[in-house]
C-alpha positions as CSV (number, residue, x, y, z in Angstrom):
1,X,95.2,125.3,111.4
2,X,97.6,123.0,109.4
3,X,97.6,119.1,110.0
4,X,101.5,118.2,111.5
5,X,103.8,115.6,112.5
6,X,105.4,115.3,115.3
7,X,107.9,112.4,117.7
8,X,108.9,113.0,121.4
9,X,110.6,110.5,122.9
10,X,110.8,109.3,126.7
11,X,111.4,106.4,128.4
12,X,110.7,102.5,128.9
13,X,109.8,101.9,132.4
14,X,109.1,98.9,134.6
15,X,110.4,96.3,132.3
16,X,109.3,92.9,132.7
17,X,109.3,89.5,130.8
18,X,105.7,87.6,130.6
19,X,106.4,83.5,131.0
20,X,106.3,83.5,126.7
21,X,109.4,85.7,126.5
22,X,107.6,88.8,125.1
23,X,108.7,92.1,126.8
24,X,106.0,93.9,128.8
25,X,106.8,97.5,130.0
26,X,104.8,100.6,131.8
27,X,105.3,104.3,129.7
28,X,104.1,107.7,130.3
29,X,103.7,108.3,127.3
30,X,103.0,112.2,127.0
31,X,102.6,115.2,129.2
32,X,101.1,118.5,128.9
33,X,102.8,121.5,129.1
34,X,105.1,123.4,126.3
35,X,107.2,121.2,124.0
36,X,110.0,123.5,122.6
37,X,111.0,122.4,119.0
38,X,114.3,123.5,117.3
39,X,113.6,124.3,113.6
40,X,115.9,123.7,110.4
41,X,117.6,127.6,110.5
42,X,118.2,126.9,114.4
43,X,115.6,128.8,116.1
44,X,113.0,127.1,118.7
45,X,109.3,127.0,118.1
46,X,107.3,126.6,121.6
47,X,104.1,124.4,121.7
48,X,101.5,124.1,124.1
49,X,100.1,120.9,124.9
50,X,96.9,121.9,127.0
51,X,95.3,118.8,129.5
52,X,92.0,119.6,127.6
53,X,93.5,119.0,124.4
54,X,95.8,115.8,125.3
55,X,92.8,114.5,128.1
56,X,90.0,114.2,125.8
57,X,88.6,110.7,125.0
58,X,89.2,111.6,121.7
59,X,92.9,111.8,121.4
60,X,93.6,110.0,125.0
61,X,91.7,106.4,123.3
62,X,93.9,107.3,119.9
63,X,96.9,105.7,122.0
64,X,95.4,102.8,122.9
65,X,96.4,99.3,120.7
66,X,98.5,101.1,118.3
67,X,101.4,99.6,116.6
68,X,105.3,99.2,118.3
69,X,108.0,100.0,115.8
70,X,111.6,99.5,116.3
71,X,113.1,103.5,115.2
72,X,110.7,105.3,113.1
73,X,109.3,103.7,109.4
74,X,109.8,106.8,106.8
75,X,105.9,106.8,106.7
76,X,102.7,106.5,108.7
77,X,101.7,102.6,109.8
78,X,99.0,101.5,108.0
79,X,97.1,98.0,107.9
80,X,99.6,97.9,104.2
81,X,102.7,97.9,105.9
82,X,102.1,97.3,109.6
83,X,103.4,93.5,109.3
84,X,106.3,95.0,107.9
85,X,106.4,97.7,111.2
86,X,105.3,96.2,113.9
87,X,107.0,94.6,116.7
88,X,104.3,94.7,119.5
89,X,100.9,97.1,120.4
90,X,100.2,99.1,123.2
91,X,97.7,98.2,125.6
92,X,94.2,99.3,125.7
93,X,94.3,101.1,128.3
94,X,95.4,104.8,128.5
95,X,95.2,106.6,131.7
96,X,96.3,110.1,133.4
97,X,98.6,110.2,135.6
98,X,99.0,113.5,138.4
99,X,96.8,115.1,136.0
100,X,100.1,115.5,133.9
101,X,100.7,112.2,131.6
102,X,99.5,110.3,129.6
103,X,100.3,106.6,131.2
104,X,99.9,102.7,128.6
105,X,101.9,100.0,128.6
106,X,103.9,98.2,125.7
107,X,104.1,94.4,124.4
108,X,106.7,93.8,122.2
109,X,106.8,90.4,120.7
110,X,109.8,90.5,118.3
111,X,112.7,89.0,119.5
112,X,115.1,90.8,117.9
113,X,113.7,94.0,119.3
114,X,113.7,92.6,122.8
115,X,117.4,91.5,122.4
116,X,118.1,95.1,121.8
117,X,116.1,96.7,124.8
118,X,117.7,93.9,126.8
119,X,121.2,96.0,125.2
120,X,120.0,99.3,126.3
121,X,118.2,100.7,123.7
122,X,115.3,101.9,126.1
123,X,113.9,105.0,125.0
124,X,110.1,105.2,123.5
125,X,109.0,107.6,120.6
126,X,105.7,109.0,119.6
127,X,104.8,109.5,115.9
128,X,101.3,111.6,116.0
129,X,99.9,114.1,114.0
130,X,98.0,117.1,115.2
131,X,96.5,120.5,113.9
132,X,98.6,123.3,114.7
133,X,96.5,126.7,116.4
134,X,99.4,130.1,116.1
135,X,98.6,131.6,118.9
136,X,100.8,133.0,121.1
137,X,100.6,133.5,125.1
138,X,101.9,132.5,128.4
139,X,101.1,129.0,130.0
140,X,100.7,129.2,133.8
141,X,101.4,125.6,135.1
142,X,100.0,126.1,138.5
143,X,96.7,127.8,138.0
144,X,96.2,125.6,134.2
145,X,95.4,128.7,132.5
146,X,96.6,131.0,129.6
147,X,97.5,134.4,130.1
148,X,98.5,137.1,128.3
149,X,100.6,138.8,131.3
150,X,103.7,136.9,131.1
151,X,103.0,134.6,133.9
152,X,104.6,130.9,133.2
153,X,106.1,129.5,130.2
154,X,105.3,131.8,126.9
155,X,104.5,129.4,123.6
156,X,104.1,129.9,119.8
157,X,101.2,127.8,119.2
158,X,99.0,125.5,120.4
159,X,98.9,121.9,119.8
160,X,95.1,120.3,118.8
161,X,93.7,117.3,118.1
162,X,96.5,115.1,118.6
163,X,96.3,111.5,117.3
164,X,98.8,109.1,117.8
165,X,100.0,106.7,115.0
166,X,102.6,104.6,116.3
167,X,105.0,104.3,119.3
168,X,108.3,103.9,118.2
169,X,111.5,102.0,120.2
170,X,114.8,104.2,119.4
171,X,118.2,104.4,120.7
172,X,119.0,106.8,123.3
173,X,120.9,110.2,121.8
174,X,120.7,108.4,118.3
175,X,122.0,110.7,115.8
176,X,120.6,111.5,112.1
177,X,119.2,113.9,110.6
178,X,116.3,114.6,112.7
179,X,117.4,117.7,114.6
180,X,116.9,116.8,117.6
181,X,116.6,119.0,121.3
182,X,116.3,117.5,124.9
183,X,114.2,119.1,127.2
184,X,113.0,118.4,131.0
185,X,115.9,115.6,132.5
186,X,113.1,114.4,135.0
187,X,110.7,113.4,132.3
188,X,113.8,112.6,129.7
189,X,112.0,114.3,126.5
190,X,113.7,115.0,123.4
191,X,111.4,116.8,120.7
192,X,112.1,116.1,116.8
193,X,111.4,118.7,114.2
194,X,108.8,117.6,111.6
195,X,110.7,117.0,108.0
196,X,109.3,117.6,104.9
197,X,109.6,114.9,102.4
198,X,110.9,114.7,98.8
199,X,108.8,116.0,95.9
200,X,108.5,114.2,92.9
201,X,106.7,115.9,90.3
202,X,105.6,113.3,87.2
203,X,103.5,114.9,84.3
204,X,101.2,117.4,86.2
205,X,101.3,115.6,89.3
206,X,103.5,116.0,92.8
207,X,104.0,113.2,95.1
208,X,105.9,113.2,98.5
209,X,108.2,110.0,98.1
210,X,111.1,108.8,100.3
211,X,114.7,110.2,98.8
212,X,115.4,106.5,97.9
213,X,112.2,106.1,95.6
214,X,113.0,109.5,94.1
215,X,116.8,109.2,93.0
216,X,115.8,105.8,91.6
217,X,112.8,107.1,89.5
218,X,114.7,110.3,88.5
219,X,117.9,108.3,87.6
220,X,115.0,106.3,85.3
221,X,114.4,109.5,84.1
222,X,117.7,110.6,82.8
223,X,118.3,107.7,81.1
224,X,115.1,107.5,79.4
225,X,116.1,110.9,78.0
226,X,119.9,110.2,76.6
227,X,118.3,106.9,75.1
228,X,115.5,109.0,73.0
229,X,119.0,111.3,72.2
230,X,120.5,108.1,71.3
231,X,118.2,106.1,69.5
232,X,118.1,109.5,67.0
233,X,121.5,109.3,66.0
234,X,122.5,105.6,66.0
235,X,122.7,103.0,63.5
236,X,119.7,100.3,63.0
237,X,122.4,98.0,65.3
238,X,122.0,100.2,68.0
239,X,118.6,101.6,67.8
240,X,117.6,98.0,68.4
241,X,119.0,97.8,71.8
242,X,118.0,101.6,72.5
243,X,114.5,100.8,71.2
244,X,114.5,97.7,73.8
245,X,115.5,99.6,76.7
246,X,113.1,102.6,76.3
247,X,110.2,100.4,75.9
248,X,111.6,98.7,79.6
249,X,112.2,102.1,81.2
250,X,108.8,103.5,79.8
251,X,106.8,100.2,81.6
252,X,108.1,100.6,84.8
253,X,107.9,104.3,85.1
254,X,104.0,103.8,84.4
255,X,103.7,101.5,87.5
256,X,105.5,103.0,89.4
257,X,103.4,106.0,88.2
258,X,100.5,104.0,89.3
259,X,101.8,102.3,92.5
260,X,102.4,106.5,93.7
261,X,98.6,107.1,92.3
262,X,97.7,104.2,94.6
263,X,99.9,104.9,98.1
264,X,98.6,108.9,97.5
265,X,95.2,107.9,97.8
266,X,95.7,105.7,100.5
267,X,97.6,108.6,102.3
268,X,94.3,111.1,101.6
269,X,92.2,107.9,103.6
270,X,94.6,107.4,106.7
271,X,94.5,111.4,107.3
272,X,91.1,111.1,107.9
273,X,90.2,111.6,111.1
274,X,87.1,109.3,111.6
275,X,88.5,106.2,109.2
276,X,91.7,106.5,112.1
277,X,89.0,106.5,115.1
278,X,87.0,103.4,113.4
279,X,90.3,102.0,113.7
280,X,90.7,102.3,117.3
281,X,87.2,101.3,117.9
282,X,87.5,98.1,116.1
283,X,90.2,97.3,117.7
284,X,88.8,98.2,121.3
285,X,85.5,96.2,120.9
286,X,87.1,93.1,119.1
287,X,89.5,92.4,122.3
288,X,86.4,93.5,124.9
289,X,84.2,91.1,123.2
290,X,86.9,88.4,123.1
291,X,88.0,89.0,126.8
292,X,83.8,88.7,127.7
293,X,83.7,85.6,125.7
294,X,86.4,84.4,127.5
295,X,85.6,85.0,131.0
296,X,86.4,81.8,132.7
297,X,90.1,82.0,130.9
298,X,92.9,82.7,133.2
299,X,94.5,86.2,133.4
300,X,98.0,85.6,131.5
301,X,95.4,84.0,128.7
302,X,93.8,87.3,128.2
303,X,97.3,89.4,128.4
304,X,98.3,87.8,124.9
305,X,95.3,89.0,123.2
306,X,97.4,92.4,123.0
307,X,99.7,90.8,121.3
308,X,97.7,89.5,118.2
309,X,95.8,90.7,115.1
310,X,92.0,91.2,115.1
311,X,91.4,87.7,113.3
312,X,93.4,85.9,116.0
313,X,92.0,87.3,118.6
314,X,88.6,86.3,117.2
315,X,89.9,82.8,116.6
316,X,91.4,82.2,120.2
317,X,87.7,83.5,121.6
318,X,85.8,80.8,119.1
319,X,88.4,78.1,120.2
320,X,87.5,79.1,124.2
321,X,83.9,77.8,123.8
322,X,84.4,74.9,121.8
323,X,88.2,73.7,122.0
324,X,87.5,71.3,119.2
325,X,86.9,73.7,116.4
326,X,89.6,73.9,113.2
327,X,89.4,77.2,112.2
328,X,93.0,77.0,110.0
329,X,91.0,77.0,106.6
330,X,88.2,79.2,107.3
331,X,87.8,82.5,105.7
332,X,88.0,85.9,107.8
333,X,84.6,86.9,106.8
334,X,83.4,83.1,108.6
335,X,85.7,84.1,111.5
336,X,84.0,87.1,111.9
337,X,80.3,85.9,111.3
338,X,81.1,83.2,113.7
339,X,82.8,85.4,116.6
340,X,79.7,88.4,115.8
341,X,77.0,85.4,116.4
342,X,78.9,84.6,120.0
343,X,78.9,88.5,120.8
344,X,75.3,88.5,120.4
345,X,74.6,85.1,122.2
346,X,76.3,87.3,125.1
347,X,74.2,89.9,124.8
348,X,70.8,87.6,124.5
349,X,72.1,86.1,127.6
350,X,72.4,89.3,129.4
351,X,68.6,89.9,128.5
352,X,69.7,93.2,126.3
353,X,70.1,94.5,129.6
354,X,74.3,94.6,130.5
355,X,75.9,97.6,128.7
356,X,78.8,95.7,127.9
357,X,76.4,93.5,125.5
358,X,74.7,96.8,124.0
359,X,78.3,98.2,123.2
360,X,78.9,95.2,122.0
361,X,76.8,94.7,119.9
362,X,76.0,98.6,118.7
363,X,79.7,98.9,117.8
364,X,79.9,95.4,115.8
365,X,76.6,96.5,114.2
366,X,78.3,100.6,113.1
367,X,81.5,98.5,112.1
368,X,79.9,96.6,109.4
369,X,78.5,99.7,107.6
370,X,81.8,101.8,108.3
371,X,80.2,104.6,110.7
372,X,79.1,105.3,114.2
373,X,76.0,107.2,113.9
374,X,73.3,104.3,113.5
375,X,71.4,106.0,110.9
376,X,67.7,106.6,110.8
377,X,66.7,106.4,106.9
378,X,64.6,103.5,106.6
379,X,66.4,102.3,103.6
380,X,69.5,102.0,105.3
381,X,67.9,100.4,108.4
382,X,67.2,97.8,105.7
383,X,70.6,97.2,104.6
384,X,72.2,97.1,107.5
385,X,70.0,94.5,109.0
386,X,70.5,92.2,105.6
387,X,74.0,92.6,106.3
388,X,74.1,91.9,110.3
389,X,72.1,88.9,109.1
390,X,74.6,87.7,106.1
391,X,77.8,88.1,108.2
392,X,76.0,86.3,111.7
393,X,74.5,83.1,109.5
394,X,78.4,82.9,107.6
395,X,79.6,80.9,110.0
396,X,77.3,78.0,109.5
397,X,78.2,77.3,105.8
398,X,80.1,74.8,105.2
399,X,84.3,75.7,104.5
């Protein structure tokens, strides 16, 4: 199976304002069934989204607090460019609805972007990527099975392991150069072909660059070449000024050489399933152990959490228990010793007892070392202990 891209878009629904201005709506997000994709020579490609595929914990949590972007960024979010991307989050929780969609809700927080929902520009796009399974068969709707007997809708392939990168406000019937193929009216789905980007091929090495970055290096290029041309048949006068220019060109094709090694390998790290998961679990347990911190706050206190980064949430959950606090110099790593000592306090006070505290606390704990497993080598028992230690006592040192 081969990792893909994909964006279907649907629509905003149940549109309301919260008291601070920000835009709160309701979105199914998905559905299961076959999506029918229209590829570059014209043709459609039929994929099946089975409920066991888009249902599962798994991909169903991979929805949940992920970035808002107004149209679709020429590359995956990332925690590098998601102040540059984001307008809003989804919310954190992702539910099934008629055992057909896949049901969130949206915050969007940028004003600009609301102005232009408030316009009409209401339709919702999600950016995912899945493995792709060629198979071919018939889907029967009715009975939620596959057949080979032509009963139901036939498809090409079959979608797995979806996970969701972004959700994505567009205009409705925007054109470009996405090719681009509404389907069902009642659940307003339009399906976007997956396009490949530009090579760019420097010394022994190909990178897939945006077609802006590429004409730029390669217009780099060609000068570079009719300046060595140059500086071999001009006079001293010239060569002085070719010399000048080569040596420019020549610098900043080797960082931008380096700046593509760099965004590569950062490209290799965001494909990887679990690093994307730990994402979404940090995420999740960072607003649950604010929301238990704050349990006396009032509802619409709780609703902007969704709205904020992991640090402010942590901050506003420290500032709930003692409103006096200045936390506006302090580093993130006291920020985070400081909020992890309160999680455990909860925990402590729930005698070890409450499964919220054990999640809590066991996911705050597999954060710190970057996995989920807890581990049983003695050595690393060791390690991670010293650590939980370090990052809980932080907090007490002076700024």
């Amino acid at each position: 199976m081969s990792r893909k891209k994909r964006f279907d878009v649907i629509r905003l629904d149940r549109i309301e304002k919260t008291s601070e201005g920000f835009l709160k709506a309701s979105v199914r997000a998905t559905r299961t069934g076959v999506f029918v994709y229209k590829k570059a020579d014209g043709s459609t490609f039929r994929e099946l989204r089975l409920p066991e595929e888009i249902f599962k914990d798994e991909s169903r949590l991979s929805l949940a607090m992920k970035p808002v972007t107004n149209n679709h960024p020429y590359e995956l979010v990332n925690v590098d460019n998601v102040k540059e991307y984001s307008v809003g989050y989804t919310g954190e929780n992702v539910s099934v609805e008629d055992e057909k969609f896949l049901a969130t809700t949206i915050v969007i927080t940028d004003k600009k972007t609301i102005a232009q929902v408030d316009d009409g520009k209401q339709e919702v796009s999600l950016g995912y990527e899945l493995d792709l399974e060629m198979k071919e068969g018939y889907w029967d709707e009715a009975n939620k099975n596959i057949n080979q007997d032509g009963v139901g809708e036939a498809f090409d392939a079959i979608q797995r392991n979806v996970a969701y990168n972004h959700l994505a406000i567009v205009d409705k019937g925007r054109a470009g150069p996405e090719v681009r193929l509404r389907l069902d009216s009642e659940f307003n789905l339009i399906s976007q072909e997956e396009k490949d980007m530009p090579k760019l091929k420097i010394g022994d090495k190909e990178f897939d660059v945006e077609a802006g970055l590429k004409t730029a290096i390669d217009a780099m290029m060609n000068e570079l070449t009719a300046l060595k041309a140059k500086k071999q048949k001009k006079d001293a006068e010239d060569m002085a000024e070719a010399n000048a220019r080569i040596d420019e060109l020549e610098k900043q094709i080797e960082e931008t050489k380096g700046r593509l090694d760099s965004v590569t390998e950062e490209n290799k790290k965001l494909k990887d399933p679990q690093t994307f998961r730990n994402k979404v679990n940090e995420r999740l347990h960072v607003i649950s152990t604010a929301k238990a911190i704050m349990k006396d706050a009032k509802d619409e206190e709780l609703e902007k959490l969704d709205a904020m980064g992991n640090v402010d949430v942590m901050k506003t959950a420290i500032k709930a228990t003692n409103k006096d606090v200045n936390l506006d110099d302090a580093t993130e790593g006291y920020i985070k010793g400081r909020f992890d000592s309160l999680a455990e306090t909860i925990n402590a006070d729930n005698g070890g007892d409450d499964e919220t505290g054990k999640e809590f606390g066991k996911t705050m704990v597999n954060d710190r070392k970057g996995r989920t497993d807890g581990g049983d080598d003695a050595e690393t028992e060791k390690i991670r202990q010293d650590r939980i230690t370090k990052d809980s006592e932080a907090w007490k040192q002076p700024l």
